[in-house]
N, C-alpha and C positions, 0 to 999 in steps of 0.2 A: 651472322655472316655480314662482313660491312661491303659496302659499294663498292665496286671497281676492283675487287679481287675476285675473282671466281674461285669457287671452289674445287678442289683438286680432281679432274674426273679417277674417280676410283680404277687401277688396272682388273680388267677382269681377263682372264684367262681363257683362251678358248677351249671347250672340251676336247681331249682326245683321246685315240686308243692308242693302249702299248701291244705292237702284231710280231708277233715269234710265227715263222711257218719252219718247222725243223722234217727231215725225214731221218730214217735210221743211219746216211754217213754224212750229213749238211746240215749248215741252216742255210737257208733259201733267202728270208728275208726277215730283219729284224730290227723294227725302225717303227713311226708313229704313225696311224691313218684316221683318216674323218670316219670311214666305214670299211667293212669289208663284207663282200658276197659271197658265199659259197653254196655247195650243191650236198645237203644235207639229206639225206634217207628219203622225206618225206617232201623235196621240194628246194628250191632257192630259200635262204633264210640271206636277210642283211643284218649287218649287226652296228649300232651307232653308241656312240660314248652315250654313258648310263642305263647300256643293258643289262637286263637280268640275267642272273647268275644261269650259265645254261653248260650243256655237255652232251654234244649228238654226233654219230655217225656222219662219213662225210661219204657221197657215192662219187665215182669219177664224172670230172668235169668243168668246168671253168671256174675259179676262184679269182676273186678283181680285190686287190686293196687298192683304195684312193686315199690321196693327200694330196691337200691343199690344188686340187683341180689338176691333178697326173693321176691317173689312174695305169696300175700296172697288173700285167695279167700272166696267170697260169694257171698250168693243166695238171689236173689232180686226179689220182686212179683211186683214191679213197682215203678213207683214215677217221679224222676225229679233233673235232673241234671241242675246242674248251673256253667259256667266257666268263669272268671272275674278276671284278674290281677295277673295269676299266681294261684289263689285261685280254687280248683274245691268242689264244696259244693253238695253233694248230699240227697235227701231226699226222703226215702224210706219208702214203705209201710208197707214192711216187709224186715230185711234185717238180713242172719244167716249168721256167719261166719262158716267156713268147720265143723270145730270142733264141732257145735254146732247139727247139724243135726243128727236125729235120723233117720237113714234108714232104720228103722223096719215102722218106722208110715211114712216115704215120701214115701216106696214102697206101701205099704196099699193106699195112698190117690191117686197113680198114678192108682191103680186099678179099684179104685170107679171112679172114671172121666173117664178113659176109658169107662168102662160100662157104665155112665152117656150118655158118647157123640156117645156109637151105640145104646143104649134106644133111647136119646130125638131126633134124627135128624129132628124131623118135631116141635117140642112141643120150647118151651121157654128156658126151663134149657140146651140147646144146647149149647149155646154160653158160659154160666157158667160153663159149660164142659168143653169145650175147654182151657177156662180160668185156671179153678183147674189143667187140666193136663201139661199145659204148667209150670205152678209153682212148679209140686210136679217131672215136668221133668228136671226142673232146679236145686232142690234141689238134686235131686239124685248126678246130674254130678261131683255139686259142694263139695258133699261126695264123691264121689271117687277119687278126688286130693289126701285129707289128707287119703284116706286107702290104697294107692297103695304101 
């Protein structure tokens, strides 16, 4: 290396992920992010470039992908995530981006499943209780990002 030339700083690349969120008539969003969180069976999982190859059950509830310091959020009733090569591919049940949610009909539906699930505790629709309210509990959260 001679004096007075520096050398080239080398471009390095920043890592990132390639995020597919599709449901059975959209894709939701299909673009790059630093990370994305979702509500996997067993817990919150995040997922950052150069994760291991992974494939889990997703339960409703708030999924966040970030880029570059935007983080954007939705509300997810379940599905299934898949992580492979940098690529994280999710596929939802239902999946509303913030904006999309009406908080007049998720508070309405959080009421019915509440009442649902202190009516049935012994009867069948119990667990469908459960179920609705944990979704119409997720949708709310995921409305109050974008109105705060």
């Amino acid at each position: 290396m001679s004096e007075g030339h520096p050398s080239p700083t080398p471009r390095v690349e920043r890592p990132t992920l390639r995020v597919t969120i599709v449901t059975d008539d959209r894709v939701v969003y299909d673009g790059l992010a630093d990370r994305v969180s979702a509500p996997a069976t067993l817990g919150m999982i995040t997922v950052l470039p150069h994760h291991v190859c992974l494939i889990t059950t997703l339960e409703p509830g708030e999924l966040i992908v970030k880029w570059e310091g935007e983080a954007k959020y939705y509300a997810i009733s379940g599905g299934f995530l898949e992580v492979r090569d940098d690529e994280v591919t999710i596929l939802g049940d239902t999946v509303e981006r913030a904006e999309e949610i009406d908080v007049a009909r998720a508070e309405a539906a959080r009421q019915r499943a509440e009442a649902l699930v202190h009516t049935a505790r012994e009867r069948p629709e119990y667990l469908a209780g459960l179920q609705a309210l944990q979704r119409s509990r997720a949708r709310l959260k995921v409305a109050q990002r974008v109105r705060r």
